[in-house]
N, C-alpha and C positions, 0 to 999 in steps of 0.2 A: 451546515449544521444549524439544527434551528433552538434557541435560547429562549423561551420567555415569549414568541412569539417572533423572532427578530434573527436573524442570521448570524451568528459566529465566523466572524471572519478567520482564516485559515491559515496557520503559522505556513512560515516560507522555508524550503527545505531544498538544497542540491541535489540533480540526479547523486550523488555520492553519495550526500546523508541519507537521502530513503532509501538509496539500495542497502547500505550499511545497515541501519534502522529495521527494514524489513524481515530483511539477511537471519540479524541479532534475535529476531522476534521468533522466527522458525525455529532459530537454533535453542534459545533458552525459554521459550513460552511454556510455561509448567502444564499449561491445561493442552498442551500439544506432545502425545506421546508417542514411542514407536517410530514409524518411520519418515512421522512428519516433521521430524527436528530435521531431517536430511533436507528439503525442500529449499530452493536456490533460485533468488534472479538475480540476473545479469544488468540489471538497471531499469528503468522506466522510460516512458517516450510521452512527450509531451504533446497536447492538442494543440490546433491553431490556435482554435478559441476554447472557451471553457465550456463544459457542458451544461445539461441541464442542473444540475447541482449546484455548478460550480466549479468543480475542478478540473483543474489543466491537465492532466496527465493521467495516465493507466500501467498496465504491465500487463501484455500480453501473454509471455509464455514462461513458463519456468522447468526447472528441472527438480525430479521429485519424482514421488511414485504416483501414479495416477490417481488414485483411490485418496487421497491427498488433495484432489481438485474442489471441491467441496469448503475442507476447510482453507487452504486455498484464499479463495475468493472472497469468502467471511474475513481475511486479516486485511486481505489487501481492500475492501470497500470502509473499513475501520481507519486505516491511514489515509486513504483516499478522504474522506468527512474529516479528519483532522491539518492536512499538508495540502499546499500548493506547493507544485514548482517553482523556485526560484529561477530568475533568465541566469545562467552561468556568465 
């Protein structure tokens, strides 16, 4: 995440917390209506290394409605720019 010219380094979070976190964000996100509060991951999976961004981890698949893919991907690159994985 870039500051002022300079990178934000990225709070450290448990597979548990961001699945809990992201979970939370499905279920109560106000600008998320309908069927997308239903939307569910199982956890995250961490990189060897970090990507081009920076961050160590992703979440490949969830359970949801498809149609739902979209927004989706918008929540999870929002936590992705704000959280690294913590090593458990």
């Amino acid at each position: 995440m870039k500051y002022g010219g300079t990178t934000m380094p990225r709070q450290l979070a448990t597979n548990a917390e961001l699945t809990r976190m992201i979970n939370d964000r499905f279920r109560e996100g106000k600008e998320l209506d309908g069927d997308c509060r239903e939307v569910k991951i199982g956890g995250v999976m961490p990189y060897a290394e970090p990507d081009e961004s920076g961050c160590n981890w992703d979440v490949y698949t969830y359970s949801g409605p498809l149609r739902c893919s979209d927004v989706f991907r918008i929540v999870i690159e929002e936590f992705r720019l704000q959280y690294n994985l913590q090593d458990d």
